[in-house]
Each structure stands twice: as C-alpha cells, then as structure tokens.
C-alpha positions, 0 to 999 in steps of 0.5 A: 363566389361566395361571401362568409362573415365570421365577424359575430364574435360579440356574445351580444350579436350572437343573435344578430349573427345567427338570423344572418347566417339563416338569411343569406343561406336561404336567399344568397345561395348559388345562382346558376347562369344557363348558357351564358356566354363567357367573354372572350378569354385571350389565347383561346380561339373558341367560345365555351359555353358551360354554366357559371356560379354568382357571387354568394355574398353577405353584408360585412360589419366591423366594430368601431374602436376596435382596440385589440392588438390584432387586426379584426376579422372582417370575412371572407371572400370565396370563390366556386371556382376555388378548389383550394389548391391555391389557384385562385387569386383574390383581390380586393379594391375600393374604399380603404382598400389595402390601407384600411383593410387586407386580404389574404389572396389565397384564403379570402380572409379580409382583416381591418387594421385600424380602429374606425369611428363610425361617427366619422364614416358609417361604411365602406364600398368595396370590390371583390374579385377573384383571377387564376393566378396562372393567367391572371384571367378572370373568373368571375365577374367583379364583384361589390360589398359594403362593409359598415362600422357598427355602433357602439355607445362612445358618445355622451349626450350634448347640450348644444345651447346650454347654459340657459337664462329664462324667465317665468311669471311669478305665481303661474299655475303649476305646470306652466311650461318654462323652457324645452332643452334638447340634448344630441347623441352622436351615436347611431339612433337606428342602433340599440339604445346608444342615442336613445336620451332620457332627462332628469332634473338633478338641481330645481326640486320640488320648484321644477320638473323635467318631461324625460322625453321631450325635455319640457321644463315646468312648474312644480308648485303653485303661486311661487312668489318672486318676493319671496324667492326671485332666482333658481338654478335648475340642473338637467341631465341627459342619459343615453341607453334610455338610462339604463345603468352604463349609459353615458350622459350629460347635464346643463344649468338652466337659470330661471328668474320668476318675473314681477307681476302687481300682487302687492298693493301699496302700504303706508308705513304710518297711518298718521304723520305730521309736518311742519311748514314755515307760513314764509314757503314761497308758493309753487315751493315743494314743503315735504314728501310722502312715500307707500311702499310696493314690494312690486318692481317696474311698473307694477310699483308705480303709484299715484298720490292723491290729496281725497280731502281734508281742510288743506286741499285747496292749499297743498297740492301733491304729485309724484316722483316717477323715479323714487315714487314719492309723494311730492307735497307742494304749496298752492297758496300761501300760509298765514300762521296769524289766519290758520295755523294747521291743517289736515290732509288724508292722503291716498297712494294707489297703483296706476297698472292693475292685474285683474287676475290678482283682484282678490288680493286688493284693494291695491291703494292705502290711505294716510293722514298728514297733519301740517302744522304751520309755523310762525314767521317774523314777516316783512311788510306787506304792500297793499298792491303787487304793483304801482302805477302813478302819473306826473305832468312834465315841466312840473315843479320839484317836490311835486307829490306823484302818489302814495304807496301803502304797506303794513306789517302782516304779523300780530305785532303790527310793527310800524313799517319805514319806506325808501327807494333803492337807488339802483338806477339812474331813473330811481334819482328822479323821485323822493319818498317820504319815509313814514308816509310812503309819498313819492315827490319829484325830485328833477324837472321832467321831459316827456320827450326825452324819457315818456316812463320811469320805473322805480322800486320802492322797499318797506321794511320794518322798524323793529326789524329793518333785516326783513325788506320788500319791494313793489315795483312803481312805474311813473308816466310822464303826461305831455304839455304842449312845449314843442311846436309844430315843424315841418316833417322833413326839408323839401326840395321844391321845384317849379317848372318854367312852363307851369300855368297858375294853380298848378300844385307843385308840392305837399308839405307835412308837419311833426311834433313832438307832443302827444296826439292830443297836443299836436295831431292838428295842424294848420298852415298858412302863409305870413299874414305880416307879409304882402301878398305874394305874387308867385305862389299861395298854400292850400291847407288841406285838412289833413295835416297837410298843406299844397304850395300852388302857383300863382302865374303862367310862367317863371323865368331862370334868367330873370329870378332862379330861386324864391322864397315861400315862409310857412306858418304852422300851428298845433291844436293844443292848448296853448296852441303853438306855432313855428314859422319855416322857409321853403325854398323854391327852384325854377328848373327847365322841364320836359313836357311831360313835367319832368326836369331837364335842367336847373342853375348854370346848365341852363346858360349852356342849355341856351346856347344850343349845346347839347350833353353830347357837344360837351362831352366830345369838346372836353375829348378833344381839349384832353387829346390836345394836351396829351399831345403837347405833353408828349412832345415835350417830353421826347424834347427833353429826352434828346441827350448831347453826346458824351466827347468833345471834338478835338477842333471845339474851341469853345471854352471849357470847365474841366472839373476834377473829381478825383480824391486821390489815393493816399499818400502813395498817389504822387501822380495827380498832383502834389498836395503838399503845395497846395496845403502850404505853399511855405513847404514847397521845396520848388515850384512844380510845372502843370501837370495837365499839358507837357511843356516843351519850355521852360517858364519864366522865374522857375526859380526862388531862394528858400528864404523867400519861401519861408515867408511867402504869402498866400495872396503872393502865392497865387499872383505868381501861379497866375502870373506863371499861367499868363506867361506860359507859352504851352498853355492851351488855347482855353481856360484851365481852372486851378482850385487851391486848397490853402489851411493857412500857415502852419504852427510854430510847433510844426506838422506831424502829417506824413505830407511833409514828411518827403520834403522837410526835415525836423530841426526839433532839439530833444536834448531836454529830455536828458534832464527829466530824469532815469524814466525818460533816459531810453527815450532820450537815446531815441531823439537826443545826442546822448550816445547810449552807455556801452558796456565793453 
C-alpha cells in the first residue's frame, strides 16, 4: 500500500515537499516479497503462493492552529491491491483515530478536523489497513505511520525569573559581568528560527549592555560612582526568529543598585572650631562633638577620632559614636578657669576599612583644629582632702576637740568659707563643728563597745555665697580604754566523777572581754586568795587565756555533798588592769568506767537500790494496766440501768411527778385549774382524779356563802383532811401541788378560766350617762332597750 502526502500546500514548505516527494519515490517504492506464504484465509482449503506488494509510506505533517473552515488534508492511504472499483476498504486505528483525524474508506483520504498544538503533542502514531470490503479479509498486513504537528511561530519568549534585583560594585571596570537573563521559547528549537531568541537592551543605555546571545548583562561605562547615581533600571528584550522582522518577543526589568565602596575620604566641614567649656564640668563628663563628614555608607564611613596633639591632650579625651560617627570630646581632669583659661586640640578623623585599589584617591583622613575655651564659674569651697579620718578616745569628756577639717575658696576672690555638719543621721548628733575654724568637738559621752566607728558629713559653703555647698566625708574611730572587765566565755557545766583520783583535770575555763586586744587579750586565773584553801579542787592557769579545774582527792561522794562551789578570779592585761570574780558550779555525778556519766541527783538513790532503767519502766506498766482496770469496771457499774416500770406488787412508797402542762382551756380532763387558782371560784369540791372512788367521801359538800370567804390555809386543811378520810386512796402516798395566786381583786377576773362557772354581776347602766358616743355600747352591756322604729 502506498502512502501519498499532499499536505505541502504552504508555499514556504514547497521545497520541503518537493525533496520528500524525491526521497520517498527513491526509497519507499514497492517492495516485492518472492513466495511468501500468505496466511490461511478463512473459506479457502488451499495455500496460494504468489508475490505480495509492502506498504509504500511517507511521513505525514499537519500544521498546528490550523483555523480554516475545512478539515486539513493530511494524506492519503493506498493500496496496490486497489483497483479503484471500490473493493477495498481502508481503516484507520491509533492515536486521535476517528476523533482527531477521518479517513475516507474508499479513496484513503485521511483529513484532521481540529486545530493541534504542537506544544501541547508533538505527533501522533497511527495504523493503517486495508480489507475487501466483500470479505472483510485482509489485504495486507497492518500497517503504522506517525503523523506530526509541525511548527509554527505562536509562542513569545518568557522570562521565567523576571523581574530581577542585582547588585554591582560601584566603580568596576566597564565589562564587568552584572547578571546573565534567559528567556525560554516553547516553539520547536529543531524547527525554523521560531525559538531561536536574540536579547537587546531597551532601557539602561549607555550604563549597560546585553550579549544577544547569551544574555550577559555588563557594564558599559567606567568608574560609575554609586554617589552620584546609586539605582538603575534596565530593560531587556527577547525576540524570537533570531529578530527578524515578524518574530515575537519579550521583555523584563532588571534593577541594579551600584554598591559602596571607601573612595571617599573623611572632611572637616571647618578646619577651625571653638567650644566653650564651664571649668565646673564634672570629670568623665561628655563637654561637646565633633563630626567628618563621609559620602561612603556602611563600613566603608566608619572613622575614627583622634586628639594628635595640642596643649589640651592630656586633659580631653575624644572617641566615637558608632552610630552617628561623631566625635565625643570628654573631660579627663578638671578645668581651672583661674589656672588655664584655653587650650588648643588638633583633631584627626580617619577611615578605620581601607580600599587599596582606591589608594590614590586619599589620604583617607582630615585634620581639624578645636580651640576650647574655658569659662569661669563661682565655685564652692574646696576641702584640702577628698576625705577625713579623725580619732577619740571613749569615755572621754563632751567638747573634746576630735580634728580639724580645712576648706578655702578656689576662686580669685577667695571668699571666707563657713562650715557645718549635716544633721542627716543620727551619728551626725554625736559631734559639733566649729563654724569658722572647721574643728570637730564631741558632743555625747562615747562607748566603744556599742558603736566602735562614726561617720559623718561635714559641708563648707561660702559666706558671700551660701548656695554654692561641699561635702567631705569624716569617719570618727572610737580608741578603746579598758572599762569592761574580763568574764567567763560561756556558763560551764562542770561535773565530776565519784571514782576520780586527785589531779584529775576535769574542766577548761575560757575568759571574753569586751575591750580591745590590746586591753584585754591577756587573762589570768586564780582562785579567791581571801578564802582558805580548798580541799577538793584547785585551778591551773595555762597561759593561754585558759585555765583547768583540777581535783584535789581520791573520791567524791553523792550522799554525802552533790554540788560544790569553786569562785574564780580572773583579770585582763590592760592598764588599769581589771578583774571579775565568778562562781562555777560543780556536780558529783556516777560515771562509767570509762569517764562517762551514769547517773546525777535523785536517780542516784534509786541507782542504790539495785533498780534498773528497765525495773522502772515495767513497774510504771503495771500500775498504768491496774488503774486501767479499775476505771473500766466502774465505768460498766455505772452503765447498768433500773428498769423503766414498777411491778404491781411494790409497795414501796412512791413520788409520782406530773409533767404535764395541760392543753389550753379545752383540756378539762386532767384536772380543774379553776380550783387550783382560786379555791373561792369553786362552784363545789371535785373527787381525785388519779383513782375511781366506789364511795363517796365525807362532807362532800358546803353552802356558797362559805366558799366566798374560804382561806387558803382552810382550804388545804379540808383537802388533807378529805385525803386522810378517804377509803379509796391507795395504799401509798400521792402528792397533790396547789398553785394558789392569792384572792382575787374586787374588779374581778377577766380570765376565760371562770368564764364556765361564774357569772358577771357588773352593772353598766352608768354608761347611759356619758353620753351619745357611748350609747351603742350601752345597749350592748345595760338595761336600756335600743330605741325601735315601727
């Protein structure tokens, strides 16, 4: 089968076309296959053996954008075996088959009918064969082509990294290298010039040119001074078809900033100043500035003040400020307007970062001169020392001189100077000053022990001027006497065994004073010389400020003495010597054999009797078990409880206590109240209440008119006499409580309690006469019949 391509329809690929057409007619013709066997066709029973033509075939191309209104020709498939009666049928498979690109099944025509892009997919593989139509066999094997989208200039060239920021050094050589840019084409470089890119500088001339090639950006010009001009903006192009006329192209921005480098010395904008200067500046004090100027930046200004000499160099001293690089003149000692009144300083400001290829533009430094003038100032009164030191003995007398403390006025007028003492403290209190001759006096009686230093503040200020003050300071020591006398270091505990044998020492005594070394470092111990010699112990001094208690027998005895008395007298070395007298204390104790103490005092006794620690201990147990015991059964004794009722058959006598208050007037039941208030109100005598009685008492019975003037001692003689005479009562004693409030008031009871069984015999008929107010309620209570209206 042969492939035709009839798609060089482009008057530019005329050429193209026609060598293709030669190439494929010279090497793609048919190709005869001697006695090869054909595979089996179905239907058939024998094996034909006859010569069988290849495929003739080109390379098909199909332009990408392709924007006409009918599908493009592609090419065309065809077959040897095609004898152009329409037998043969031609089919077409494979990448964009059916979709992307039709075939006519009769002529072979293959047609695309969308616009490619070639940048999207460079070709297509496709299959080619051709059939009977009648039989659907096979003529020929199956066959495969490539189809490939062929290029066209529709892309622009890109910068991909754009827009740039770059630096160069100020002042490189022209043709330094600054940046290389690239641009990218996505155009088919193996085709044509459509991604063939050439760069050009649009923006940066004459400062900067591009390589059109390769896209390296220089320097153009020479020594390109960053103080004249620091930034530039340059604008490069990238043109396709090697930048012809029609090609399409690009562009970007590359800013360049020309870096600093030290080519310019330091200036003085003077070569001559002045500055004034108080002679009151406090030393260390900044008193003014200096400042070069540097067109450089960063380090390249950086710069350093130098004072190379004048008459003032030993009295100023000069360094600089990193951040604003200025010169910082300060004082080294102070001025005295009345001593000197100027001075003279040349000052040098020099680079500290030097740049040796820029040596011949130098020196980089500057030389000034400053001229400080020193002004005069009312000073305060000046003290002949920064500081005082003066002694005193205590215990000496008050207005005892101490020392003397000098000031004078350092001005030219030498004014008379006054002093005093601040009185900020409490210590100040202590001492006096003479105003005009600066003598210091004790003013209270000292102590050395309590407060050994003083320190105080003396001021000086000037007559004419008292404003203008200054102070020294003045420390005070306080030289001992020796007024303490010597003690013992602490309160021993001395103890000594029974079983000691003479000569034994048995404790070491130390002494304190409160003086001075040199008062009382010494000390010596003895005994009371005015007492006899003691029997039992005797002291050692050692020399050393110590002194050792000694034994003086072989045994001591609890029973018989358990505490001895040793007075010690000690004295010091000073002058007057001084001396105190103490009394030690000295127990008898039991001890181990080894010199340790068993027992002292009370324990001893028990000690004797042959007890030991853990005899007490188990003795102490048992008393506390036994006394435990006896606590408990008391305790469960009283615990035991009587039982709540009383048989019927005890007959002992009993106090039956009622504890009942009664409920309110509604409570009848109990027992009448009303007798038991007043026993006047009793309309008659009421049976107990406690037992049922089968007979009736005696004289059950009285006329009214004795009730009205019954007595309550009358009263309760019946009730007993009723109690005695009454068979029913029961074999036991029953007390009765009688409540009486005493007789009643003419006015009568208001209370509810009578209200059952007396009656009012109150006659209201006066309230007739008071009046219409109280006519309604003398209705109520009198005679008066309420006036009807028929």
């Amino acid at each position: 089968m042969r492939i035709t391509s009839t798609s060089c329809i482009c008057p530019v690929l005329v050429c193209l076309c026609f060598v293709q057409r030669c190439y494929g007619a010279a090497h793609h013709g048919s190709i005869k296959v001697t006695r090869n066997q054909t595979k089996h066709i179905e239907g058939e029973t024998e094996v034909h053996h006859r010569p069988k033509r290849g495929w003739v075939w080109n390379q098909f191309f199909v332009l990408e954008e392709h924007m006409g209104p009918d599908p493009q020709y592609v090419g065309k498939l065809h077959s040897n075996s095609d004898k152009g009666d329409g037998s043969v049928k031609y089919i077409l498979t494979g990448e964009g088959a059916g979709t992307i690109f039709i075939i006519d099944d009769t002529t072979g025509d293959i047609h695309s009918t969308k616009s490619l892009d070639r940048e999207q997919k460079t070709h297509y593989v496709l299959h080619a064969q051709a059939i009977d139509r009648r039989t659907n066999k096979p003529l020929e094997p199956e066959s495969e082509f490539i189809i490939k989208v062929q290029d066209i200039n529709d892309n622009a060239p890109k910068f991909t990294d754009g827009p740039y920021i770059v630096t160069v050094p100020e002042m490189s050589e022209m043709g330094t290298s600054v940046l290389q840019v690239t641009a990218t084409d996505a155009d088919d470089p193996t085709y044509g010039n459509s991604a063939r890119v050439v760069y050009s500088i649009l923006q940066g001339q004459p400062y900067f040119s591009v390589d059109p090639k390769t896209g390296v950006i220089r320097t153009a010009l020479h020594n390109m001074d960053r103080e004249a001009r620091e930034h530039y903006s340059v604008v490069i192009q990238a043109k396709d078809m090697a930048g012809q006329v029609g090609g399409l192209s690009g562009s970007t921005t590359v800013n360049i900033t020309l870096t600093d480098v030290n080519d310019n010395p330091p200036r003085f904008p003077q070569k001559h100043y002045q500055l004034y200067v108080p002679e009151s500046a406090q030393v260390g004090s900044a008193v003014g500035k200096i400042k070069a100027n540097d067109a450089d930046t960063g380090s390249n200004a950086d710069m350093k003040y130098t004072i190379i000499n004048g008459d003032g160099s030993g009295v100023f001293s000069i360094s600089t400020d990193k951040e604003t690089r200025e010169g910082i003149l300060s004082l080294k000692k102070p001025l005295n307007y009345e001593k000197k009144k100027s001075y003279t300083l040349n000052i040098e400001g020099a680079n500290t970062h030097l740049d040796f290829r820029f040596s011949h533009l130098g020196p980089f430094k500057d030389v000034t001169m400053l001229k400080v003038i020193v002004g005069d100032v009312d000073e305060p009164p000046l003290f002949t020392m920064p500081s005082y030191v003066m002694e005193v003995y205590e215990n000496a007398k008050i207005g005892t001189p101490v020392g003397t403390v000098t000031a004078h006025d350092p001005d030219a007028a030498n004014s008379l100077v006054r002093y005093f003492i601040d009185h900020n403290t409490e210590e100040d209190r202590y001492f006096t000053i003479d105003a005009s001759t600066g003598t210091i006096k004790t003013a209270k009686i000292f102590d050395r022990e309590e407060t050994p230093w003083y320190n105080i503040t003396v001021a000086a200020s000037e007559i004419d001027n008292p404003g203008l003050v200054s102070h020294v300071p003045v420390g005070v020591r306080i030289l001992d006497v020796n007024d303490n006398p010597p003690e013992l270091a602490r309160d021993y505990d001395v103890v000594v065994c029974e079983n000691t044998k003479p000569g034994q020492v048995i404790q070491t005594i130390a002494a304190t004073d409160k003086d001075n070394s040199a008062n009382g470092a010494r000390f010596h111990f003895s005994l009371d010389e005015g007492l006899s010699l003691n029997p039992n112990f005797t002291l050692r001094n050692n020399e050393d400020n110590t002194a050792s208690i000694l034994t003086r027998r072989r045994r001591y005895s609890r029973t018989t003495q358990d505490i001895y008395y040793l007075p010690v007298l000690i004295s010091d070395g000073g002058v007057p010597p001084l001396s105190s007298s103490s009394t030690l204390t000295i127990r008898v104790c039991a001890c181990e054999r080894d010199g340790r103490v068993r027992t002292c005092h009370a324990e001893a006794f028990l000690s004797s009797a042959g007890l030991s620690t853990g005899a007490l201990i188990a003795i102490l147990l048992c008393i506390v078990i036994l006394l435990a015991i006896v606590v408990l059964f008391i305790t469960l004794r009283r615990s035991k409880k009587e039982p709540l009722i009383i048989s019927e058959e005890d007959v002992r006598e009993n106090v039956v206590t009622y504890d009942d208050e009664g409920g309110g007037e509604e409570d009848t039941e109990a027992f009448d109240i009303t007798a038991l208030r007043n026993p006047s109100a009793a309309e008659e005598l009421k049976y107990r209440r406690d037992v049922r009685p089968e007979v009736k008492p005696l004289s059950r019975h009285h006329p009214s008119s004795s009730l009205d003037s019954i007595d309550v001692q009358e009263f309760i003689k019946q009730r007993l006499a009723e109690a005695d005479l009454d068979p029913s009562v029961p074999p036991y004693d029953s007390l009765q409580t009688y409540a009486y409030e005493g007789h009643r008031s003419e006015a009568g009871s208001i209370s509810s309690l009578d209200s059952a069984t007396t009656h009012s015999d109150q006659d209201y008929n006066y309230l007739g006469d008071w009046g219409p107010e109280f006519k309604k309620l003398a209705e109520l209570y009198g005679e008066i019949e309420p006036e009807r209206t028929t």
